[in-house]
Structures are given as structure tokens and as C-alpha cells.
N, C-alpha and C positions, 0 to 999 in steps of 0.2 A: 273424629275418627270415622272412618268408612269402613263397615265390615266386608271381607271378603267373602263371598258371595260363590259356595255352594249348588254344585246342579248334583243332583240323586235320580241317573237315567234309569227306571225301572222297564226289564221287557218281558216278555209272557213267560211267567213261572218264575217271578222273582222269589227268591227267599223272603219270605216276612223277618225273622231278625235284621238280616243282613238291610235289608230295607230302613228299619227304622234304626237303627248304629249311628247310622253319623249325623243326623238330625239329635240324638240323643246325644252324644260327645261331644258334639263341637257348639252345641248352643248350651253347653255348661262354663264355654270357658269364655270369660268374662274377665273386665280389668275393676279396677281396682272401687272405682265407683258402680260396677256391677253394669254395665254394660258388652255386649256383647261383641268379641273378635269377629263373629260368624253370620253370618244367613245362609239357611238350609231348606230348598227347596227341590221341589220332584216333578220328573215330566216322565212322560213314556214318548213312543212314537204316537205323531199325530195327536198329543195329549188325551188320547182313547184310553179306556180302564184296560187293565191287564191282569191278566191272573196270577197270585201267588200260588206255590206249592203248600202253603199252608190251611186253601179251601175257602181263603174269601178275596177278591176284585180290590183292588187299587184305583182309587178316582184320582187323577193328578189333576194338579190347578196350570200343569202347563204342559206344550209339547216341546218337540227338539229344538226349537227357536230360544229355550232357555240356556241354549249349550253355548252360544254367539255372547251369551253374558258374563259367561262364569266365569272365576277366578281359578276353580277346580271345580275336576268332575270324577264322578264316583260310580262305579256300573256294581249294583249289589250283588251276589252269587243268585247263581237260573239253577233250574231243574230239567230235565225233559233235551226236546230236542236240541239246544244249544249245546249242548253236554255230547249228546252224539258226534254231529256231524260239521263239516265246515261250513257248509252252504245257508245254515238256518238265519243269521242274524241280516234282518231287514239292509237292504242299500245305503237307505236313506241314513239307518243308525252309523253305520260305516263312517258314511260320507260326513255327518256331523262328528262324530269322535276324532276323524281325521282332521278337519276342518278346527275341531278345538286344537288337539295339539301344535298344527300349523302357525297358531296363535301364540304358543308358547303356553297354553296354558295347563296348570299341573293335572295329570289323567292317573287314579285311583283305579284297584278292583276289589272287592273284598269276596273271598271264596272261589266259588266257580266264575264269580264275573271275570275271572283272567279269560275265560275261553271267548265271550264277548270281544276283550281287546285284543286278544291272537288272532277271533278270527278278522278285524279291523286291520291287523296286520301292521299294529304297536309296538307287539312283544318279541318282532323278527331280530333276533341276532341281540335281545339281550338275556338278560336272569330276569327269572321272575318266581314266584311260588301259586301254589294253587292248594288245595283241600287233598290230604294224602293218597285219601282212597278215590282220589281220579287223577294220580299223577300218571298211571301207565293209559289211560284212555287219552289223557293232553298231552301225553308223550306221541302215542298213535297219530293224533289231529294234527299236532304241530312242531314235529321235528325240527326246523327252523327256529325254537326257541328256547334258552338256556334254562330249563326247566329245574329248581333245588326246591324238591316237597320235603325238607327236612329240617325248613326255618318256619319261623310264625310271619314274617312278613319278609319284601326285598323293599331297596330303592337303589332306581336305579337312573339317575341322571330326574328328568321330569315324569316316569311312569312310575308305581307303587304298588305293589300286589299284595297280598296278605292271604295267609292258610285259614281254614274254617272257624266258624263261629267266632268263639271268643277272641280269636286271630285279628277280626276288622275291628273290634274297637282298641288293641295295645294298635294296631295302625293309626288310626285315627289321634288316639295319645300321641303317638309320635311326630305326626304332624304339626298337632297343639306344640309340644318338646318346641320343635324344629322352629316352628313360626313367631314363637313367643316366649318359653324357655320352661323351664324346668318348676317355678312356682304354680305357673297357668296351669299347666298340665296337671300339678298334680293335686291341685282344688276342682278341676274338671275332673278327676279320677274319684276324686273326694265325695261331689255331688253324684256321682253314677256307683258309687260306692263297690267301686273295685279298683284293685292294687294298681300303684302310678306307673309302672312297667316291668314290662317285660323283655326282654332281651330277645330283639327280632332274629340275632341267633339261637335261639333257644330249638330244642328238638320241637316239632307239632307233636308227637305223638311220646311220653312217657311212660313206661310199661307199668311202676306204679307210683303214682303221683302222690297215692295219700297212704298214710302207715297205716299195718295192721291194728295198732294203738297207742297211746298217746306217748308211753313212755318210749315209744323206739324212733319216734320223731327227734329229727335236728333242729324242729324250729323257734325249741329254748335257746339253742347256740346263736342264732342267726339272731335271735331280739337282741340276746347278750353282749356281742359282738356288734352291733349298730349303735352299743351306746358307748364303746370303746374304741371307737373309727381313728384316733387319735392316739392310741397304745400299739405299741408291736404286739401282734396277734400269729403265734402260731399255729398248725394243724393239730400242734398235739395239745395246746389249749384250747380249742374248740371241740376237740374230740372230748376231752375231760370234763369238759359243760356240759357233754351229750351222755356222758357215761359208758364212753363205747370205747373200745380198741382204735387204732390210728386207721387199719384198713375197713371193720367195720363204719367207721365213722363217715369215710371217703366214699364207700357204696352208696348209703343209705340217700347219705347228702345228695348223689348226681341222681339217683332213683326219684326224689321228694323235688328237686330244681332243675334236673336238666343240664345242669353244669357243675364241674369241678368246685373245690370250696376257694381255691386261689383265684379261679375266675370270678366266681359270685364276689369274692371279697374286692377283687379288683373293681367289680362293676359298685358295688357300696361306696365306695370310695371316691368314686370320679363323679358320682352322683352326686354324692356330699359337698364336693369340692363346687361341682356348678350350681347346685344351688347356694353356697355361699358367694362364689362371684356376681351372681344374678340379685340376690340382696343384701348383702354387706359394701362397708370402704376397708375391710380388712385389707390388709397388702396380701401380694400373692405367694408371699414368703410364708406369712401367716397362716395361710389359707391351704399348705401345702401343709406345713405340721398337723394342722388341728384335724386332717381327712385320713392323716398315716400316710403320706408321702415321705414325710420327713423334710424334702429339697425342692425346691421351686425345680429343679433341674425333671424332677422323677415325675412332678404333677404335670409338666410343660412334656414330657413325651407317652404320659397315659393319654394327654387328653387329645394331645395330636393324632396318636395313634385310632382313640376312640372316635372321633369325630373331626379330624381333620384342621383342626384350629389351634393357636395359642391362650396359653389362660386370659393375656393380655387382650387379644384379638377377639373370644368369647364374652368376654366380660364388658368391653363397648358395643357388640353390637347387642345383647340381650340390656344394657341400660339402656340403649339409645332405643330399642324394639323392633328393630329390622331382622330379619330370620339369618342364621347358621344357615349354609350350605352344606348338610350333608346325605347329599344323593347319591356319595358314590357305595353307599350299600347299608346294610341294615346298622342302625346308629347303633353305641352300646357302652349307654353309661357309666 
């Protein structure tokens, strides 16, 4: 096996998280003898140190000649100048980001780095997301780009953007998803010990994410209910898990996820279902009861719907290990 082979382009005032993200995700996911899917390395321009926003210098072991290699490339979220204005990001960066995609090869941003590939002139005429609190500044810079700061991540055909912080590593998971399937990822999620996804539709910004305490949380319902995936599950059974009213129950829920309980439950479900396709010979009949579909008919137009594929069609290409194709926009389990 040949790992796919990661460039991490840092430029002056890279974000330090954002920086080390996907050298931290993507060299967790490993197969099955514990070898590694990935190689994640870093260049800047001219392989010169560059400053983070976080107050210490980046040595990279390479410069833009790493871009000519990679399988993907990843520009971490800037600070400072790039964030202003259009002009700031080096030629030569341009001309190599250009020159990768030319290649066909897959071009990542996590955070601010979207303004990096707008201003490269990537993100002309598609979707993309960037960090909330500078959608109306990357709306100013680049009009020309289908700008939604209201998802955690896009994809869109071979470019990938993703909203703040915690934003570039559910991206980075979904790559892992994408490339290798739903078990990878979610032992990569496992070793970095945070949750196996998140729903790149999901809102960036939820007004209150965590409950005032513990008893007014849905997230007894949600355990509850994930070990029932195979029960018909109503709203006002999960409400009665939570001890809440039917509309109480429905607020709380989209306040704490972000989403509806019909959509979380739908995304429960199709999850469940791909990871049993990705490791079971169950039939796909089977495979449809045991997730709460009930009909191979119901599982075959969630998952179409969700990612664009057949159960049948999913399930040979994550045996065989060749990637899903789903870049026409944020996957969702």
C-alpha cells in the first residue's frame, strides 16, 4: 500500500491548531495491521519559517516543490494580512496551488485558509464556507464566491473548505469517511478522541450548545435511541426518555445538535447502515431492518440521497477500498 501523501502549505500567520489538524487525523487512520493511509507533511513558501498567530515560528522540512507531490493539499486558517485584503498571498503560492489543482489534485482549507484559495482564484463560482465571524469581510474580498458560513464544512467537486477550529478536523474525518469508509474514520476519531462526526450541514455557530444542567439534556434520549436503531422510534418516545413535552423536547434537541430529532435520527441510521455494509456479508435486506429502515427500498433512497450511491454500489467500493465519490457537497450520514 502507498500512502497518500499530504502537503500542509503554511503561510505568515498561520493558525497553530489549524496547522497541526491534519497531520494529527489523518496519521490516526490506519488499516487493519496498523499501518498508515497517510503521509502529512509541511512546507511554506521557499521552505522559510513563518509565523503563527499563536507567537512561535514554523520550521518546515520543505518548500512549494512539495505541492508537485501531493495527493492533497491543505492551506491551514491565516490571521492578519491575508484576511484583509486581496493582494497579500505570494505569486509563487498562487501559481503552485493552481498548478496542484491543474493536476487534478484534491485542494483542502481549514478556517480562514479559504481566503488563501479565493485569493488563488479556486473558490470563483463555487460554495464554499469559511469561519463565521469573517463571512461579511470574505463576502467584501470575493463576491465571485458562493460563500454558506452557516455549515461546519462544503465539498465541492475536488476543493473542501471547512468553518473554524473544531470545523477542520470533522473535515478532515470526512475525508478519512470518503476515502476509506466509516470504520477508518471512526478509530481515527477514536485515537484523537473526539466524536466520529459531525454533520457538515450542521449550523457553525449554536446559540446554546450545552444545557443549563444535566437533567434538561436530550443526551439520555440520543444513547437510548442508538441502541434501538432497529425499533420504530417516535418523537413522543424520545421525548418521554427526556421527560419533556413533545415541543419542549424538539427545542432543546435542535439548541444541544443543531438539528431536528428526524434529521439526527435519520443521520443515526444511515451511519449505522454503512458501517454495517463496510463490515458485515449481512444482505442488504437485513441491513435495512436492523438500522430502522424497515425496506431495502427506504435504505437504498436515504443513502442515495445522503451520499449519492447504492447500498449495493457503497458496499463494493468500501470492500474493495477505493473511495465514494461524494464531492457534490457536504456528506451526511
Amino acid at each position: 500500500m502507498t500512502p497518500h501523501r499530504i502537503a500542509v502549505l503554511a503561510v505568515d500567520q498561520v493558525v497553530g491548531l489549524d496547522l497541526g489538524t491534519p497531520s494529527q487525523v489523518f496519521r490516526s487512520a490506519r488499516d487493519a495491521d496498523d499501518r498508515h493511509f497517510y503521509t502529512v507533511d509541511t512546507c511554506t513558501p521557499g521552505g522559510r519559517p513563518v509565523r503563527s498567530s499563536a507567537g512561535f515560528q514554523v520550521l518546515p522540512d520543505h518548500g512549494l516543490e512539495l505541492l508537485e507531490e501531493a495527493d492533497t493539499v491543505i492551506v491551514p486558517g491565516v490571521h492578519g494580512d491575508a484576511t484583509q485584503r486581496r493582494d497579500v498571498v505570494e505569486p509563487e503560492v498562487t501559481k503552485a496551488l493552481r498548478g496542484a489543482y491543474d493536476r487534478d489534485v484534491r485542494i483542502m482549507s481549514i478556517c480562514t485558509g479559504a481566503f488563501v484559495l479565493a485569493a488563488a482564484g479556486l473558490l470563483d463560482g463555487r460554495r464554499a464556507t469559511t469561519h463565521w465571524a469573517y463571512a461579511d469581510r470574505f463576502r467584501q474580498l470575493y463576491p465571485e464566491v458562493d460563500l454558506d458560513p452557516d455549515v461546519l464544512f462544503v465539498a465541492d467537486d475536488r476543493v473542501l473548505t471547512s468553518a473554524g477550529v473544531a470545523a477542520g478536523m470533522d473535515l478532515c474525518l470526512h475525508v478519512v469517511r470518503s476515502d476509506h469508509g466509516s470504520q477508518v474514520a471512526n478509530q481515527a476519531a477514536r485515537r484523537c478522541v473526539v466524536p466520529p462526526w459531525r454533520d457538515g450541514g450542521q449550523a457553525q455557530y449554536i446559540e446554546r450548545p450545552v444545557p443549563q444542567a444535566p437533567d434538561t439534556s436530550t443526551a439520555a434520549a440520543r444513547d437510548w435511541v442508538r441502541h434501538r436503531l432497529h425499533e420504530p422510534v417516535s418523537l413522543r418516545d424520545l421525548a418521554e426518555q427526556a421527560r419533556m413535552s413533545v415541543r419542549t423536547f424538539t427545542r432543546r434537541f435542535r439548541a444541544e445538535t443543531g438539528l431536528s430529532p428526524t434529521q439526527w435520527l435519520l443521520r443515526e441510521r444511515t451511519d449505522h447502515a454503512r458501517l454495517l455494509l463496510e463490515s458485515t456479508d449481512l444482505s442488504i435486506d437485513q441491513i435495512a431492518r436492523r438500522s430502522g429502515f424497515g425496506t431495502t427500498a427506504a435504505l437504498r433512497q436515504q443513502l442515495h440521497q445522503r451520499i449519492g450511491v447504492a447500498p449495493s454500489t457503497y458496499r463494493r467500493t468500501f470492500k474493495g477500498g477505493a473511495p465514494v465519490d461524494a464531492s457534490g457537497g457536504a456528506e451526511r450520514p
